[in-house]
Every structure is written in structure tokens, then in C-alpha cells.
N, CA, C and O atoms as CSV, one atom per row, in Angstrom:
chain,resi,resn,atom,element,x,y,z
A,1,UNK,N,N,-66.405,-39.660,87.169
A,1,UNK,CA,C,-66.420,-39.076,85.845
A,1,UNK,C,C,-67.144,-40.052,84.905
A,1,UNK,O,O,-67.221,-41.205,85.329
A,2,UNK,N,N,-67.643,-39.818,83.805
A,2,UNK,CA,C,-68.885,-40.712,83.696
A,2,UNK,C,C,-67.756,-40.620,81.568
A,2,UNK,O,O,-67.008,-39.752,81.119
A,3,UNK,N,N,-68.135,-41.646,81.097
A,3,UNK,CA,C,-67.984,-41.902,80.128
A,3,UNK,C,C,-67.577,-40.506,78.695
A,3,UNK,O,O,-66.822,-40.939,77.824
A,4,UNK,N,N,-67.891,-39.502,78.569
A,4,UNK,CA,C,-68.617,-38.860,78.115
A,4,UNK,C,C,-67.424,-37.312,78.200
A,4,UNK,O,O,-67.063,-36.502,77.346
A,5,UNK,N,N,-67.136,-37.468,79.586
A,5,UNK,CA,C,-66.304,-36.734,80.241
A,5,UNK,C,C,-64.684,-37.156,79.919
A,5,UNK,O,O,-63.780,-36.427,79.513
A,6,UNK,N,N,-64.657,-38.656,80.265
A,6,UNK,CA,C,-63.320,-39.218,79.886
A,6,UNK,C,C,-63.044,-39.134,78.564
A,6,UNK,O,O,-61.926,-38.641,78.417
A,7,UNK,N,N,-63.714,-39.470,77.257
A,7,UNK,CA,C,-63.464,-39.019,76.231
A,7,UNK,C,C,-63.256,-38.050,75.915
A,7,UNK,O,O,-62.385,-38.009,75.046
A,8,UNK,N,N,-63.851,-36.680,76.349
A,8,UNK,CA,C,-63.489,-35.814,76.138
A,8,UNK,C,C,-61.716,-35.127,76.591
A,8,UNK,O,O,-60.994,-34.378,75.933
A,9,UNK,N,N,-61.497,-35.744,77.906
A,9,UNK,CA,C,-60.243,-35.421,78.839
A,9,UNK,C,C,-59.005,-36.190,77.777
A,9,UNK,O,O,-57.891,-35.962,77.306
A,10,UNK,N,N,-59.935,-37.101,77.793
A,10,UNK,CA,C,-58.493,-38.220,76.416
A,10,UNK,C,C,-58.600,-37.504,75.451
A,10,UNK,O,O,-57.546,-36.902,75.251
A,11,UNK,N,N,-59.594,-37.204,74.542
A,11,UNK,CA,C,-59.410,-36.763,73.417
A,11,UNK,C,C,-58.227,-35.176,73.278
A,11,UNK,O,O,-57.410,-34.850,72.417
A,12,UNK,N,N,-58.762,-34.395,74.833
A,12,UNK,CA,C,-57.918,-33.416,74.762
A,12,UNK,C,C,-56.560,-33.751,75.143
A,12,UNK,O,O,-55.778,-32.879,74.765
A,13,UNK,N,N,-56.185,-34.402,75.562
A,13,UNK,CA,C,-55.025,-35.013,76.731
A,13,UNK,C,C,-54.004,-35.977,74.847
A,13,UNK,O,O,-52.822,-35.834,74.534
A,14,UNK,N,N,-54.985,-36.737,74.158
A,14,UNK,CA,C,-54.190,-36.871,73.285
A,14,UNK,C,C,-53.742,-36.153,72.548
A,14,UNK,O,O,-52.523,-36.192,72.381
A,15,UNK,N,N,-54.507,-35.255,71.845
A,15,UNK,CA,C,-54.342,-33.948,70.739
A,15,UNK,C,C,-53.113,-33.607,71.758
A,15,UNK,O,O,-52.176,-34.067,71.105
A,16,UNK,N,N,-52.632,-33.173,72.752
A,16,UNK,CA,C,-51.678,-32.404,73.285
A,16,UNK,C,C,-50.752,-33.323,73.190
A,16,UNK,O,O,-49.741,-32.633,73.056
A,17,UNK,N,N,-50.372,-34.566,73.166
A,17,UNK,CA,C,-49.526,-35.540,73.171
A,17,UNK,C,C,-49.234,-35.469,72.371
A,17,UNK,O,O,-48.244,-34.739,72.333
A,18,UNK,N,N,-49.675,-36.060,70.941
A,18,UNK,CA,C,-49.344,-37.049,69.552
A,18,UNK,C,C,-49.682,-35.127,68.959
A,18,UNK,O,O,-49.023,-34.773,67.981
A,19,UNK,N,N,-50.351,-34.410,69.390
A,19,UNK,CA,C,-50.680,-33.333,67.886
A,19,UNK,C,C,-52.006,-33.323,67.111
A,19,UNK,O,O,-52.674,-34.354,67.034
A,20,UNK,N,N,-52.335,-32.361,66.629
A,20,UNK,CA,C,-54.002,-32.795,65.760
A,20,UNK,C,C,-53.796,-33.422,64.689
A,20,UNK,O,O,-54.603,-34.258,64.283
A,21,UNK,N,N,-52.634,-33.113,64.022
A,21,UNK,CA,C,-52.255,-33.967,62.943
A,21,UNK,C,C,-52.551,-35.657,63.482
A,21,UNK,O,O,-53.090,-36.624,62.942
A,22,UNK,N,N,-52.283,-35.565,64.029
A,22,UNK,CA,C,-51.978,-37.378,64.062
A,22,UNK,C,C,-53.501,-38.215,64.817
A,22,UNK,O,O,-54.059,-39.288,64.589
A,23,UNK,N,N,-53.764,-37.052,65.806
A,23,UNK,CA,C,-55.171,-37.660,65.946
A,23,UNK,C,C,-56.451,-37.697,64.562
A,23,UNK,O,O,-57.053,-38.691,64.156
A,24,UNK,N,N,-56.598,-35.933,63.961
A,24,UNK,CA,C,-57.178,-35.769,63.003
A,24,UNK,C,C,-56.639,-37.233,62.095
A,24,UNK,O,O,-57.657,-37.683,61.569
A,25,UNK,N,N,-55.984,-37.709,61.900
A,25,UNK,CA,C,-55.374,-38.911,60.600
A,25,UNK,C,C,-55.906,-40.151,61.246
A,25,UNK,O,O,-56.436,-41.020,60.553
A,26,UNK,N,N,-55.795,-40.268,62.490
A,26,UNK,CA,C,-56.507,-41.606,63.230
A,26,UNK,C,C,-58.063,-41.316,63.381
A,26,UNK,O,O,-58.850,-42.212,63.075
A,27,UNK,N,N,-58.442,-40.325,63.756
A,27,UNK,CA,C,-59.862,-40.581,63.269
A,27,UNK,C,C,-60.294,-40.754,61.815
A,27,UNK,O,O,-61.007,-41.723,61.557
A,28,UNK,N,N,-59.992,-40.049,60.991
A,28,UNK,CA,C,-60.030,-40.317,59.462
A,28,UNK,C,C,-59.913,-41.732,59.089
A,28,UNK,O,O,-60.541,-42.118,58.103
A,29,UNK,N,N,-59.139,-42.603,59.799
A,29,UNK,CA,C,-58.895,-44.130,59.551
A,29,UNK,C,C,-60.019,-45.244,60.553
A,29,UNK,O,O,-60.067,-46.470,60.650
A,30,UNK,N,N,-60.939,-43.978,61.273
A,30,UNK,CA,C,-62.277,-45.018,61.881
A,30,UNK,C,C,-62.755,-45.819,61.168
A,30,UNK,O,O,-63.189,-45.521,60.056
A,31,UNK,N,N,-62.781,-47.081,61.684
A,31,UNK,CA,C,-63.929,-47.882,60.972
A,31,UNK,C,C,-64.779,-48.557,61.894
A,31,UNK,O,O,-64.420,-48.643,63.069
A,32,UNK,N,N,-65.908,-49.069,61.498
A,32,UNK,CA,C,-66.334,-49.898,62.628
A,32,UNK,C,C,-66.443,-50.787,63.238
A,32,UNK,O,O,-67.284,-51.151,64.060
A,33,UNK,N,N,-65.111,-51.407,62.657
A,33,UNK,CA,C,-64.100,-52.543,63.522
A,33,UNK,C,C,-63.401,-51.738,63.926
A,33,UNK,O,O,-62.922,-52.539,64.729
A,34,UNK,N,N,-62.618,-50.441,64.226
A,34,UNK,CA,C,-61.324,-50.445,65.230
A,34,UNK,C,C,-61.867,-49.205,65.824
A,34,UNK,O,O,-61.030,-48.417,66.264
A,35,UNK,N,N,-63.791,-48.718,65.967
A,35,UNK,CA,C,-63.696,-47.305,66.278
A,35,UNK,C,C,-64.487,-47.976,67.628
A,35,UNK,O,O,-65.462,-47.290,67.937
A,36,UNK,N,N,-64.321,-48.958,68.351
A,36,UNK,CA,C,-64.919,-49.228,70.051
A,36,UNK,C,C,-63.576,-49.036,70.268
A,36,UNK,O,O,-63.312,-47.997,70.875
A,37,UNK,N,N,-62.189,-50.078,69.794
A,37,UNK,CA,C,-61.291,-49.753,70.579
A,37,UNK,C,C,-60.567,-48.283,70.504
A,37,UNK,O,O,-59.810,-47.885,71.389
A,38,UNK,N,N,-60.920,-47.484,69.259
A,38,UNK,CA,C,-60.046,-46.211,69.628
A,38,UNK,C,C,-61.181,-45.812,70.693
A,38,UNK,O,O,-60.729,-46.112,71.798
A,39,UNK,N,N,-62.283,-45.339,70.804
A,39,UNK,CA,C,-62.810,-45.197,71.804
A,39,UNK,C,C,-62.249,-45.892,73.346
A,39,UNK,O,O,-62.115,-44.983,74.165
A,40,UNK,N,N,-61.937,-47.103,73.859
A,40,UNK,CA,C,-61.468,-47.682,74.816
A,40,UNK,C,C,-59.999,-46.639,74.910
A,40,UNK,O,O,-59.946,-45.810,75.819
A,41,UNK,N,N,-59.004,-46.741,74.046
A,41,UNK,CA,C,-57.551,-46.099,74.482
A,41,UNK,C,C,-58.042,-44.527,74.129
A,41,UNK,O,O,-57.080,-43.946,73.627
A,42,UNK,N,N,-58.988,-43.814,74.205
A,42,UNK,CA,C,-59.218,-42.417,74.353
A,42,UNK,C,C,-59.581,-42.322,75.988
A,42,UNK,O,O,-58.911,-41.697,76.810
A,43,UNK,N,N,-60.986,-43.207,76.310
A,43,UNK,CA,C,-61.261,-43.021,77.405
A,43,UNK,C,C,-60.011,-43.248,78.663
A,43,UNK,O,O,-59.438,-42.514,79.468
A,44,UNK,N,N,-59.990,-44.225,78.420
A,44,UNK,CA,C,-58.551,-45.040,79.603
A,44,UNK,C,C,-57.343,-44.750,79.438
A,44,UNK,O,O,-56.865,-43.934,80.226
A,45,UNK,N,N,-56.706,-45.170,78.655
A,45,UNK,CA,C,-54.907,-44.814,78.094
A,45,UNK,C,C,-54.576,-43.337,78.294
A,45,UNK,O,O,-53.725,-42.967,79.103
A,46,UNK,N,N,-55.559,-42.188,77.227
A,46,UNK,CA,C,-55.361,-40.952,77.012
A,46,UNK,C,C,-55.921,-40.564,78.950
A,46,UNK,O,O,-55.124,-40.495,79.886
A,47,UNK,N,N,-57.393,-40.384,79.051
A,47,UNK,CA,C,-58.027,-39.826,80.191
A,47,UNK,C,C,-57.455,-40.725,81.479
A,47,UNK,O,O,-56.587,-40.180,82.160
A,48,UNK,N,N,-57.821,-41.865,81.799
A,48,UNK,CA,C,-57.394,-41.939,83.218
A,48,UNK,C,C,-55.661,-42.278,83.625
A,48,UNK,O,O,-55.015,-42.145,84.665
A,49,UNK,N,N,-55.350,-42.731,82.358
A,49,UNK,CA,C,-53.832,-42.750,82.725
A,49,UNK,C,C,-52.928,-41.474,82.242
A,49,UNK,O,O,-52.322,-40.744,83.027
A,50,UNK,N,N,-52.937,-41.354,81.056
A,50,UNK,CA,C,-52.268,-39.833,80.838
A,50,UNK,C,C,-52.375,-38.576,81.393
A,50,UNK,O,O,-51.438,-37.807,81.180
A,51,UNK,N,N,-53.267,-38.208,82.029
A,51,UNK,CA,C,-54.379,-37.510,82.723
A,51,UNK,C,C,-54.163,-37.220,83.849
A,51,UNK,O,O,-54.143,-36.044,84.211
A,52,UNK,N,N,-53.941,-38.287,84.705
A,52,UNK,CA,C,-53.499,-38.406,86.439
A,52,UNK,C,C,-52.279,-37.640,86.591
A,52,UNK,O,O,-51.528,-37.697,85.618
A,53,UNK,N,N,-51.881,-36.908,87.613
A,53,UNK,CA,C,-51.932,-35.659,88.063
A,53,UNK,C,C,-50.498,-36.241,88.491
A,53,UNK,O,O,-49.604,-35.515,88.057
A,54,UNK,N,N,-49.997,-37.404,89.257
A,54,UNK,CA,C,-48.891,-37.472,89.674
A,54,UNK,C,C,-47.244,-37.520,89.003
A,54,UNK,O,O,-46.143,-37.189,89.442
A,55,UNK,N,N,-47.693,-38.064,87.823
A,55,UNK,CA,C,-46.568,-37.716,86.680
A,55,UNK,C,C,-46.459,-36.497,85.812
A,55,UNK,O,O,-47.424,-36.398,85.054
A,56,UNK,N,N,-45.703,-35.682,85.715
A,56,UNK,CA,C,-45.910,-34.606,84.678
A,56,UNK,C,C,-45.862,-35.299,83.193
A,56,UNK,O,O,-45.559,-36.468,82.953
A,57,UNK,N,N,-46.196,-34.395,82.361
A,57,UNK,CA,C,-46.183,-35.393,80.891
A,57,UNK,C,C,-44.773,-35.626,80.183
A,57,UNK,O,O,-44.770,-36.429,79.250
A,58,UNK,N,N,-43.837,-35.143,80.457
A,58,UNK,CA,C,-42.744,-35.352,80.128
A,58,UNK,C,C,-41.990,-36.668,80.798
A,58,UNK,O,O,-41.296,-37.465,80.168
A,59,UNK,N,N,-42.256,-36.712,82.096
A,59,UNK,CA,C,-42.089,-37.939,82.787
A,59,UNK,C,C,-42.959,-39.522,81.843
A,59,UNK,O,O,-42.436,-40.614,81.616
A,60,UNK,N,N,-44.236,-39.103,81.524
A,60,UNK,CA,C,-44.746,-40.228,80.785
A,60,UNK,C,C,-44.285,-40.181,79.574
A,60,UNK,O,O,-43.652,-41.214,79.352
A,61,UNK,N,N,-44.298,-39.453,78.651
A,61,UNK,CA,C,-43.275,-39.726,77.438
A,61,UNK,C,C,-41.937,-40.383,77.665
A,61,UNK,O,O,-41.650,-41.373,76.994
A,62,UNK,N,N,-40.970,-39.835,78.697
A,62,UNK,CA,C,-39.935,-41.112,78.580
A,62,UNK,C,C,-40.380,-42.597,79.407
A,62,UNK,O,O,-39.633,-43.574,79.460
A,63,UNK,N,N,-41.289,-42.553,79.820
A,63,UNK,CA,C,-41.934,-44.055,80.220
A,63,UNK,C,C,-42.349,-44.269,79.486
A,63,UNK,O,O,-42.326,-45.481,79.697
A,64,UNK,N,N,-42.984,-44.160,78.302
A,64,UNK,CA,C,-43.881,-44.742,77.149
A,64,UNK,C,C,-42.542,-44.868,75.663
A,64,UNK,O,O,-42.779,-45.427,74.591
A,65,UNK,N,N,-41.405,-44.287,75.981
A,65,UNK,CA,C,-40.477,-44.376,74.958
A,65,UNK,C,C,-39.953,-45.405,75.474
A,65,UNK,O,O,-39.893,-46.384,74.730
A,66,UNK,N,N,-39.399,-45.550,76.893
A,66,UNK,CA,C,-38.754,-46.515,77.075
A,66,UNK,C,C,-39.181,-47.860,76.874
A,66,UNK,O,O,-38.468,-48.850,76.711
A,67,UNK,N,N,-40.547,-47.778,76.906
A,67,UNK,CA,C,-41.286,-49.543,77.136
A,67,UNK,C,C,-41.532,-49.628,76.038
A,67,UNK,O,O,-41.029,-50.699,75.699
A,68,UNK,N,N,-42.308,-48.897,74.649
A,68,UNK,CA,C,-41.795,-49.119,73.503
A,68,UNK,C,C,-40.345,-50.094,72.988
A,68,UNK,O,O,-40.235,-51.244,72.565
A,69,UNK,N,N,-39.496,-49.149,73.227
A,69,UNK,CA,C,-38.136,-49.782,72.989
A,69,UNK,C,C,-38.282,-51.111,73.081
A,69,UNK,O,O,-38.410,-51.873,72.123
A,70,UNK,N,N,-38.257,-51.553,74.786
A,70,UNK,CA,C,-38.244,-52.908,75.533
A,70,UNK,C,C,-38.480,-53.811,75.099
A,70,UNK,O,O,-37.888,-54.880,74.947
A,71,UNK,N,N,-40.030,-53.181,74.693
A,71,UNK,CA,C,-40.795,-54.330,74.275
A,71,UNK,C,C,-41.092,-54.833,72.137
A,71,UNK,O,O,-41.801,-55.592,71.477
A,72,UNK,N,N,-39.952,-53.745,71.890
A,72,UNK,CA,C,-39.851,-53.860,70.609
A,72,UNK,C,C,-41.015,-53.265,69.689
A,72,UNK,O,O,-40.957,-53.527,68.487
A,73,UNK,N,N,-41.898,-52.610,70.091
A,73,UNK,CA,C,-43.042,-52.133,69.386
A,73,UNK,C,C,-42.312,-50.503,69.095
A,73,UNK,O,O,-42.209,-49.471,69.758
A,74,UNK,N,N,-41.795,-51.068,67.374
A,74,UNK,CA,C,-41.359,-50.140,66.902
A,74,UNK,C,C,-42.059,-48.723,66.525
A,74,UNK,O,O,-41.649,-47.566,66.617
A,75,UNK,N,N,-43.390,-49.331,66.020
A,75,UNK,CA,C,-44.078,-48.457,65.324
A,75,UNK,C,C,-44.394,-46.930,66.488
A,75,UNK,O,O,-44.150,-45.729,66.379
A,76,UNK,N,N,-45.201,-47.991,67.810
A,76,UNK,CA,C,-45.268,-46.558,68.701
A,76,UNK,C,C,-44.505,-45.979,69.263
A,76,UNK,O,O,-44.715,-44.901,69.820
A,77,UNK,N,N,-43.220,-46.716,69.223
A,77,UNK,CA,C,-41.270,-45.917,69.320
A,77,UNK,C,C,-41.844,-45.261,68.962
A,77,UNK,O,O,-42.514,-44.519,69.680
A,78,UNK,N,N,-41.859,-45.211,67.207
A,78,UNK,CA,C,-41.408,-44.119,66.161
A,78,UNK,C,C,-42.401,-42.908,66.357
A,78,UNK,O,O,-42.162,-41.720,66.137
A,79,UNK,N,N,-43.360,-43.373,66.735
A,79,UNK,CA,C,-45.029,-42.449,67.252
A,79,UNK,C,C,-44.396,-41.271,68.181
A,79,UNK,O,O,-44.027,-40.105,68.042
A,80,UNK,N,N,-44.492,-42.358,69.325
A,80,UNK,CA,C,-44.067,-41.434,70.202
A,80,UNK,C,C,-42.481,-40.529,70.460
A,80,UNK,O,O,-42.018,-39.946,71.441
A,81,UNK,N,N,-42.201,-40.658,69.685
A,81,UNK,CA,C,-40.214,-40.317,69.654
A,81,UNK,C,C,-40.969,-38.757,68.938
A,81,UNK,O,O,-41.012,-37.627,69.426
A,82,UNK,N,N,-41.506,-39.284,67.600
A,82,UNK,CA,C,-41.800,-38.173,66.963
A,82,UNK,C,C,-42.795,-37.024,67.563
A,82,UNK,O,O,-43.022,-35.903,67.109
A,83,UNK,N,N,-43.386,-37.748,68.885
A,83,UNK,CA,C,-44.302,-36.659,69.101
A,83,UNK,C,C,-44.000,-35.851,70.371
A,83,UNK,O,O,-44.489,-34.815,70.821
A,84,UNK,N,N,-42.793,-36.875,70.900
A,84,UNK,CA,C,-41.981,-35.858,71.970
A,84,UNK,C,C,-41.462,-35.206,71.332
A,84,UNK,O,O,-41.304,-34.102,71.855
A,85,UNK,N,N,-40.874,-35.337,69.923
A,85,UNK,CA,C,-40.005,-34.218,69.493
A,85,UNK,C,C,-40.311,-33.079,68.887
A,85,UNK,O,O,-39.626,-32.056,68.851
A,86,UNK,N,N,-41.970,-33.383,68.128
A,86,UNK,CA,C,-42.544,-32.257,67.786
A,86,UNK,C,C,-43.570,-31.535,68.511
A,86,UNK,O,O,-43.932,-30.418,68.143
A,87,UNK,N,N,-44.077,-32.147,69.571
A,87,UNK,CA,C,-45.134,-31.337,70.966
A,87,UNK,C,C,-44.733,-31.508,71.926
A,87,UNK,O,O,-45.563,-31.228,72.791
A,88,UNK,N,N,-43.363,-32.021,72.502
A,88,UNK,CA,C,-43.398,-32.238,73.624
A,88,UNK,C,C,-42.044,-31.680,74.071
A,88,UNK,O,O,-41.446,-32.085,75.069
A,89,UNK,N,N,-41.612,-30.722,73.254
A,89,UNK,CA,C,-40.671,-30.186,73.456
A,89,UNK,C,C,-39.432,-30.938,73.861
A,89,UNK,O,O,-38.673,-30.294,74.586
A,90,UNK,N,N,-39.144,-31.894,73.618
A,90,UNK,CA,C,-37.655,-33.105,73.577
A,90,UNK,C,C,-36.510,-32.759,72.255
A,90,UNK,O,O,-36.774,-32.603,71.062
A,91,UNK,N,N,-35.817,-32.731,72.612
A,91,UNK,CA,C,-34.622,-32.708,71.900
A,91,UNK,C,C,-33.798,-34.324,71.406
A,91,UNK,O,O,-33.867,-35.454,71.888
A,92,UNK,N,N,-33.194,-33.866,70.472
A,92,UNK,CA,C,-32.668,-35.491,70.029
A,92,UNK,C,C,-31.838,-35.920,70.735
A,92,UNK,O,O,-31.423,-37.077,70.678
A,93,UNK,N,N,-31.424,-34.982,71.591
A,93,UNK,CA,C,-30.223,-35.723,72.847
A,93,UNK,C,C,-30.972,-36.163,73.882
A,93,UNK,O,O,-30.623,-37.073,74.633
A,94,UNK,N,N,-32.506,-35.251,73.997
A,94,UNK,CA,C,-33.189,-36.318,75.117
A,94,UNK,C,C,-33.950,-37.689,74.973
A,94,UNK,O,O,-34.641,-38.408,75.696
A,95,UNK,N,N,-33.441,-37.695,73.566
A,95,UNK,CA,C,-34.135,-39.262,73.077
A,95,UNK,C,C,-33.173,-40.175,72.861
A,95,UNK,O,O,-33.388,-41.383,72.763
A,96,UNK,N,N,-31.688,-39.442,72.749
A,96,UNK,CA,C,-30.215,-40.268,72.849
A,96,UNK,C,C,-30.202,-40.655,74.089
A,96,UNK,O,O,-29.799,-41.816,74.155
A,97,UNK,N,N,-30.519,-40.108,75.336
A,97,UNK,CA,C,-29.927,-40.441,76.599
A,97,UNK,C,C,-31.486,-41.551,77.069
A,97,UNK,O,O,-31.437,-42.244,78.085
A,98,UNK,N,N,-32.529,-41.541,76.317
A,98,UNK,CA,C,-33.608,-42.539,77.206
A,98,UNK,C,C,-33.051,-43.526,76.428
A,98,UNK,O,O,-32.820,-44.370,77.293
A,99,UNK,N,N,-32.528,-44.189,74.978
A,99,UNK,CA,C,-31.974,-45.040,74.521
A,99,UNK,C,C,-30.772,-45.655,74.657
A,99,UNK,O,O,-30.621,-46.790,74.205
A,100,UNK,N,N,-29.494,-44.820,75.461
A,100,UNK,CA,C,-28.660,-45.082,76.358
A,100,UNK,C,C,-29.092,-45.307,77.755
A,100,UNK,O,O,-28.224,-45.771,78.495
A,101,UNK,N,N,-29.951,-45.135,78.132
A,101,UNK,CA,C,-30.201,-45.108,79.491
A,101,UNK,C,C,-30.764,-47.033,79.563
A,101,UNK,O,O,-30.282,-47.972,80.195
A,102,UNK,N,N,-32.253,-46.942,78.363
A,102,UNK,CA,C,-32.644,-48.107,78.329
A,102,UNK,C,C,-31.456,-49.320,77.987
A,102,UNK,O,O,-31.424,-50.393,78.590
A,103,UNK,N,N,-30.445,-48.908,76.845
A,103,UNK,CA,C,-29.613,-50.044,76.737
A,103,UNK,C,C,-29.250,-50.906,77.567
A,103,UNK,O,O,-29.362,-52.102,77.296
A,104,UNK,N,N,-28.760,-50.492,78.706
A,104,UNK,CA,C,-28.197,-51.257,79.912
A,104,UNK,C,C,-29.071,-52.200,80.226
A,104,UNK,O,O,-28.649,-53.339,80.429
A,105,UNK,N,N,-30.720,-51.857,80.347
A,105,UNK,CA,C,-31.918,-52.718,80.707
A,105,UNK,C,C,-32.219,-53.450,79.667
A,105,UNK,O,O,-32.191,-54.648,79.950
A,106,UNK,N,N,-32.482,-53.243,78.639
A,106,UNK,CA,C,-32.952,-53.797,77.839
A,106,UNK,C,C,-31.777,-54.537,76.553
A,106,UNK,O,O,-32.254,-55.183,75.620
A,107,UNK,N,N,-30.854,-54.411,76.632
A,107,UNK,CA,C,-30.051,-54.867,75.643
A,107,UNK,C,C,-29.421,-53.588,74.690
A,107,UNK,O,O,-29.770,-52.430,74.458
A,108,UNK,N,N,-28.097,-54.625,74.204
A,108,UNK,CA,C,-27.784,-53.640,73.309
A,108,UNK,C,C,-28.093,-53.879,71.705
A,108,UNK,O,O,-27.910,-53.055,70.809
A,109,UNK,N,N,-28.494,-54.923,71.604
A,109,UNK,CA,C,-29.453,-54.464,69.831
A,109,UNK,C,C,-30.449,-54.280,70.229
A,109,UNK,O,O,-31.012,-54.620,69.189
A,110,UNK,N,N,-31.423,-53.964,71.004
A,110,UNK,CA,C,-32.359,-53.313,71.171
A,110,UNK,C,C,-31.896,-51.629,70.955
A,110,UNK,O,O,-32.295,-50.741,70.201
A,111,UNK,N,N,-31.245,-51.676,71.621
A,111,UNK,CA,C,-30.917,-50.227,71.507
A,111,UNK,C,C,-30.521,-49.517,70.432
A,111,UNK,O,O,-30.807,-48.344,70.192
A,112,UNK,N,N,-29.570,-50.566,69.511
A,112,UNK,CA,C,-28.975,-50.234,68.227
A,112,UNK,C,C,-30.063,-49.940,67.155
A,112,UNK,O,O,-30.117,-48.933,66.450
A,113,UNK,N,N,-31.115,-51.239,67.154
A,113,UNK,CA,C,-32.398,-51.023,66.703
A,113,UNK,C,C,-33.092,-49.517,67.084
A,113,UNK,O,O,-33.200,-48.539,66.345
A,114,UNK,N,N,-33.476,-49.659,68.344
A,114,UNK,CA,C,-33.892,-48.300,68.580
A,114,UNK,C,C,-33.173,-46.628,68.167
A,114,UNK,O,O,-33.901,-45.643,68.044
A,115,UNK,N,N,-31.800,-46.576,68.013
A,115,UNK,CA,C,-31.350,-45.704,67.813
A,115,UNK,C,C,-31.223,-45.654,66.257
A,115,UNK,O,O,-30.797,-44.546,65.929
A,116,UNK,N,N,-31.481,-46.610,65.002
A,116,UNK,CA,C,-31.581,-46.454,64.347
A,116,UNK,C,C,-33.211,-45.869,63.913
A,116,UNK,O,O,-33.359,-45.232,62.870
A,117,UNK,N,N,-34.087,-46.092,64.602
A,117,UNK,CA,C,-35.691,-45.776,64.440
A,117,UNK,C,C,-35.767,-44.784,65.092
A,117,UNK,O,O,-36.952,-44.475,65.215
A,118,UNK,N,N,-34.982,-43.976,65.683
A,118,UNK,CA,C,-35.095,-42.679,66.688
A,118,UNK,C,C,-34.422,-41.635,65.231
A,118,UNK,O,O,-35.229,-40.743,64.968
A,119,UNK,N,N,-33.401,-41.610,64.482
A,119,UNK,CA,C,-32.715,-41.305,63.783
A,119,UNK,C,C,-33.470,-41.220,62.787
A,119,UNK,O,O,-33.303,-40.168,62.169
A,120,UNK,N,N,-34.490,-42.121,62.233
A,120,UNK,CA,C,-35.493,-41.987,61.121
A,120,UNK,C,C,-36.511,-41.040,61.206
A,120,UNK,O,O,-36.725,-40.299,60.247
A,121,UNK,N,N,-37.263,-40.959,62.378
A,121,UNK,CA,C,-37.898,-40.304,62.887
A,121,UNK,C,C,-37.492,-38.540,62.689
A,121,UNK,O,O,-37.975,-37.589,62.074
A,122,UNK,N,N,-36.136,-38.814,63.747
A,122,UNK,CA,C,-35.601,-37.473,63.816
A,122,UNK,C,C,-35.745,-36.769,62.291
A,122,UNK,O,O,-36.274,-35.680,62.071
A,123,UNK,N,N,-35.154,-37.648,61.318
A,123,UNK,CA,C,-34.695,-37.336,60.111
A,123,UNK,C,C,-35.934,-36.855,59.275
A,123,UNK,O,O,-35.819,-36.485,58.107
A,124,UNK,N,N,-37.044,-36.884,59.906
A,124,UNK,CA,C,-38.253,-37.173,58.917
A,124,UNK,C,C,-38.771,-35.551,59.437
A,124,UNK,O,O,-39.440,-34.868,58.662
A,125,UNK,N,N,-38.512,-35.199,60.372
A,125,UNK,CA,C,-39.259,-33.857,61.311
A,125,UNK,C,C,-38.149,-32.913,60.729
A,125,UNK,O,O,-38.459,-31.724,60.658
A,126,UNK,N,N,-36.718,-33.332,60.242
A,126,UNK,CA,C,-36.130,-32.457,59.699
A,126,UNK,C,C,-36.274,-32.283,58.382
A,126,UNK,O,O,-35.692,-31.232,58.116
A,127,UNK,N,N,-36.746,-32.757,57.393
A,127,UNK,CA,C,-37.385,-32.566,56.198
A,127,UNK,C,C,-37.831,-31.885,56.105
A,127,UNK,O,O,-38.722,-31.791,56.948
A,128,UNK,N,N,-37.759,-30.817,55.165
A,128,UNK,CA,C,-39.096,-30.162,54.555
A,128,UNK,C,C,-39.738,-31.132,53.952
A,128,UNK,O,O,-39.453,-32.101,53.248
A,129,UNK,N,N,-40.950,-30.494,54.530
A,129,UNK,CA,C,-42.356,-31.418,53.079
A,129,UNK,C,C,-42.334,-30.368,52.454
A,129,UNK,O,O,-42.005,-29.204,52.685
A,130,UNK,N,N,-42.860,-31.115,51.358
A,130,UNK,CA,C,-42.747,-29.894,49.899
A,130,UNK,C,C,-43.132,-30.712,48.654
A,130,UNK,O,O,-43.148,-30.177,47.545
């Protein structure tokens, strides 16, 4: 698959992940310091890893929630929490049980942390904007 192709597979493969909202807002924030690497995590991250055929995508959303957590990178927690919950069809109990599940592995203020940033999230998709 040649360059060209993978962007395209990521670009579609993300929009279905995160939403157009959130891609449309990350391209809007291109510049030409950070638009090689969004290019790099479109081609690779989105196309050859999101992409591959052996995980369904629900399986990679709770792998990408959980290592979030782990590794304390709140922000793409909160990313991705919110985008299982609004495209990926997840429920807030299936984001209670990957944060109980991770506790045991990863600690329990990690988790406390995390379940407070899962809860913000949640809280934010239940809002009306207005």
C-alpha cells in the first residue's frame, strides 16, 4: 500500500473512531510544525495499526483506554473515553469496568484519577450545548 492509500485508510479509519468533529478541529489546528506528524499518526497509528483486521475496533478502544490510564496520559483518556462513548457505542459502565479492571494493574489512584476524568468526560456528552 503505498503512502497515499494509507492516509486515506487512516484518515477514514480515524473519522470513524474520534468522529468528524474532532478530526475536522485537528485539522483546523494544522500547522507546519505539527502537520508531518499528524500526517505520520494518520498513515501508521490510524491505517496500519487501527486498520489490521485481527482486533475488532471495540477490542482496540479498550486497549487504547486502558494504556492511556497506565500510563497517565490524561488528555487521550479523556479523547478516547469520549469517543468510545459517542461513536463507539460504549456505555459508562463499559468504561467503569475497563477502569476497575485496569485498577488491579495499574494502581489504585490511578484509577481514582481515572474515574474521576471518565466522569468529566461522561458529564460533558451529557450536557446540552446551547
Amino acid at each position: 500500500m503505498d503512502d497515499d492509500k494509507r492516509r486515506e485508510l487512516g484518515t477514514t479509519q480515524r473519522r470513524k473512531v474520534l468522529g468528524n468533529a474532532w478530526v475536522d478541529k485537528s485539522a483546523a489546528n494544522k500547522t507546519p510544525f505539527n502537520a508531518e506528524f499528524l500526517d505520520l499518526i494518520t498513515r501508521y497509528a490510524w491505517s496500519e495499526i487501527w486498520a489490521r483486521p485481527h482486533f475488532d475496533e471495540r477490542t482496540r478502544r479498550i486497549l487504547v483506554i486502558g494504556t492511556m490510564m497506565a500510563l497517565g496520559h490524561w488528555e487521550e483518556f479523556r479523547m478516547h473515553v469520549r469517543a468510545a462513548l459517542s461513536e463507539g457505542g460504549f456505555t459508562a459502565d463499559d468504561i467503569k469496568e475497563i477502569i476497575l479492571q485496569q485498577a488491579i494493574y495499574c494502581g489504585v489512584p490511578v484509577a481514582n484519577h481515572a474515574i474521576k476524568e471518565a466522569a468529566s468526560a461522561i458529564q460533558e456528552l451529557e450536557t446540552p450545548k446551547g
